[in-house]
N, C-alpha and C positions, 0 to 999 in steps of 0.2 A: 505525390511521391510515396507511394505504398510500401510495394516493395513486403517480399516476404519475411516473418519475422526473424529477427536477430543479421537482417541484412543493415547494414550502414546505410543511413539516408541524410540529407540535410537537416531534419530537428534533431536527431544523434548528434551531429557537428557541429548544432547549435550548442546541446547543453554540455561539451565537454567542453568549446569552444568560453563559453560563460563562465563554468567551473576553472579552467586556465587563466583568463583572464581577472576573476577575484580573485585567484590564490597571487597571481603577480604584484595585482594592485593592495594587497594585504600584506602581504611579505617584503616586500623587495621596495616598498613605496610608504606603506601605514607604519611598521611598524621601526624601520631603520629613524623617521620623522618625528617621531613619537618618543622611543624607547630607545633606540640603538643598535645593530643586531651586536653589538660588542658587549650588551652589558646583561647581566642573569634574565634579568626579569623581560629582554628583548629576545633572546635565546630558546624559553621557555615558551611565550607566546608562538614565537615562529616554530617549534618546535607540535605545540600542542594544534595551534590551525594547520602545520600539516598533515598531524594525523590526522585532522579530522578529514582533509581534501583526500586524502587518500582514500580513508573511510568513506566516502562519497565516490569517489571514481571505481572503486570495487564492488559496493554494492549494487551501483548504476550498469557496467560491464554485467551484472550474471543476471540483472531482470532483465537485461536486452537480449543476453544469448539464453536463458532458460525458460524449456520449453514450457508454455502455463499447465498442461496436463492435457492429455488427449483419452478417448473415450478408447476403450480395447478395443478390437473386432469383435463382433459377435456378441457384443454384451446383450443383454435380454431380462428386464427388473425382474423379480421373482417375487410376486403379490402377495404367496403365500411364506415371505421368509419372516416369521416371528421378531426379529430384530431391525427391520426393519418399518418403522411405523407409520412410517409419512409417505405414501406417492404420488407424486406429482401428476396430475389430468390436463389433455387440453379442455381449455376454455367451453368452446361447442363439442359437443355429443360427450365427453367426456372419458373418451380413449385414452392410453397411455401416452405420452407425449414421444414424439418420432418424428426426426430429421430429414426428410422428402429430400434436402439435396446431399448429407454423405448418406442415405438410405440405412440408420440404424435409430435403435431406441435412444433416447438421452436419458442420462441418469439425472437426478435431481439437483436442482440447480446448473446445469450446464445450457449452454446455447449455445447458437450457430454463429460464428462471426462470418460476418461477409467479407472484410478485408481479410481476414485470413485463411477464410474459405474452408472451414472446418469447423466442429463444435470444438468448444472448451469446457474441462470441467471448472465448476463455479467460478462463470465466469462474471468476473468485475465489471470490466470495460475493455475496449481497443484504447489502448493507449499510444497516440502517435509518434511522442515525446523518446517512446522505448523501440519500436515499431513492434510491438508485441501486446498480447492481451496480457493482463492480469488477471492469473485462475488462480487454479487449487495448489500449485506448484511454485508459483514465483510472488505469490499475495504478500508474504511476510516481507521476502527482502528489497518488495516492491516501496514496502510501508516503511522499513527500515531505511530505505537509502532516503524518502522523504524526511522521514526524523532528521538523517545525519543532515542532511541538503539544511533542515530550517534551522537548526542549531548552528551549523555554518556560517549563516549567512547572518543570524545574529551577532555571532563573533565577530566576523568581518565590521557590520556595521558600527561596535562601539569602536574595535581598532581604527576605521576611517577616521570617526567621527572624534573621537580623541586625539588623532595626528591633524587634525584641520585645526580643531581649538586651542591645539599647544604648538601650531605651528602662527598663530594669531601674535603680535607684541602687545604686551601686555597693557598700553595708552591708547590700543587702537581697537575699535572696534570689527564684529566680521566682516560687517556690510561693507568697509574700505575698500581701497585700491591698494591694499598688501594683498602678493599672490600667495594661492594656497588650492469525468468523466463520462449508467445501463438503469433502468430502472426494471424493477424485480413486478415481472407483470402478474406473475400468479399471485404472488402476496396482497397485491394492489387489488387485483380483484377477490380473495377471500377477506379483505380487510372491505371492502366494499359490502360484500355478502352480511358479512357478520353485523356490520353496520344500521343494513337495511332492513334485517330482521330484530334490530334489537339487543342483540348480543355483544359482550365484550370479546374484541379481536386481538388475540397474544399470535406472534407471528412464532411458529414453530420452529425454526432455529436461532430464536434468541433465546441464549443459554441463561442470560447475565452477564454483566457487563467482566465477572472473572473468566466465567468459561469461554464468553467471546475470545478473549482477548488470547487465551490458552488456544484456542482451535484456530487463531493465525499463526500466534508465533511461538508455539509450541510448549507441550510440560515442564519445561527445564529453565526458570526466571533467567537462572544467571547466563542461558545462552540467546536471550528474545534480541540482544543490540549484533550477535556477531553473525557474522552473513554465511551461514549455516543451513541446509535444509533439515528441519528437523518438523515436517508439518503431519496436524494428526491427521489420520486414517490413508484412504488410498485413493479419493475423491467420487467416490463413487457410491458411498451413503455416508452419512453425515449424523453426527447426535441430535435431537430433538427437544423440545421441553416438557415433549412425554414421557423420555428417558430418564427425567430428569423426577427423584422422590421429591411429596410434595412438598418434606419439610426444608429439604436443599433449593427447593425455587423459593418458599417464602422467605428465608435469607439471602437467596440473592437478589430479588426483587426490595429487601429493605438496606442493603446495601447497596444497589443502583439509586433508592432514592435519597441516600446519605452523601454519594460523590456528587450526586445533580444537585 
């Protein structure tokens, strides 16, 4: 069941369907068992897992209807643009890379999806769950609505699991009878190259693990949780870690291996 993107299809009804279903069995079931919805600290909880369902049902709604980024008409890479430092080649003869079925140049990092039947730029994956890819355009609030999703779903589980063991009598034990996604083929293969001549392989837009995380969800910290588009550039060239001076790689390259 394919189906073009941001069209409704059965795993869309599935994951809202799920999403319904733990906000009821959280709310209406964990925490009245548990805490009370009559008393602060049951009011608070119910109050605070709904934001977060919401927070989830929001951010899930715009990577299913926004569009991942589409390539212009007419685009055409420009070898000679000085700001430009990385071009992508195919594999054999070593041409410019071009899309034989919409008949244009791809810009770097974009591919052809077949279920969607178009290139994307920086494209992630098809995600069936969205019925949409994940590109240059919905990457962030694609990674944001996962955040919200697992944080969720951790709340849910101590509220269940709290309302089970204080729903327990206190002489009895539980066991009783009391109820209660693409893989990135050019890199693959220059990281193969680089290998087999001997050379250490840095893949060209790994910024560091700061600038990565800036070129998904944007320059602005205090706006990376709220479901905003706010992504850098225009998908159609990308920063490099030749852009980058040497003395800003060597610190972030000692700061990646400070978080690992």
């Amino acid at each position: 069941m394919g189906g073009r993107p941001g069209y409704l299809t059965l795993p869309i009804f599935s994951v809202v369907a799920a999403i319904g279903y733990v906000y009821y069995t959280t709310v209406f079931v964990a925490v009245p068992r548990w805490l009370g919805l009559s008393t602060a600290a049951g009011v608070a909880n119910a109050a605070a897992f709904t934001a977060l369902a919401a927070a989830c049902l929001a951010t899930y709604a715009v990577a299913v209807r926004r569009d991942p980024g589409r390539v212009p008409p007419g685009f055409v890479p420009d070898v000679e643009d000085a700001e430009s430092t990385v071009h992508e080649i195919k594999r054999k003869g070593g041409d410019l890379r071009y899309c034989q079925k919409c008949c244009h140049y791809k810009p770097p990092r974009a591919h052809h999806c077949r279920v969607c039947k178009r290139c994307v730029l920086k494209m992630d994956h098809h995600c069936i769950w969205i019925n949409n890819c994940v590109g240059h355009e919905n990457y962030k609030i694609f990674l944001v609505f996962v955040l919200y999703a697992v944080v969720a779903s951790f709340y849910a589980l101590i509220l269940i699991v709290g309302s089970v063991l204080h729903s327990v009598p206190k002489d009895e034990q539980p066991g009783s009878d009391s109820s209660r996604t693409s893989i990135y083929h050019e890199g693959v293969r220059a990281m193969w190259l680089a290998e087999k001549g001997g050379d250490l392989y840095h893949h060209p837009y790994d910024l560091g693990v700061y600038e990565n995380l800036i070129s998904v969800l944007g320059p602005n910290i205090f706006c990376w949780l709220c479901p905003v588009l706010n992504t850098v550039g225009n998908g159609l060239r990308y920063r490099t870690s030749y852009d980058i001076p040497l003395l800003e790689r060597v610190w972030s390259e000692r700061f990646r291996r400070q978080v690992v």
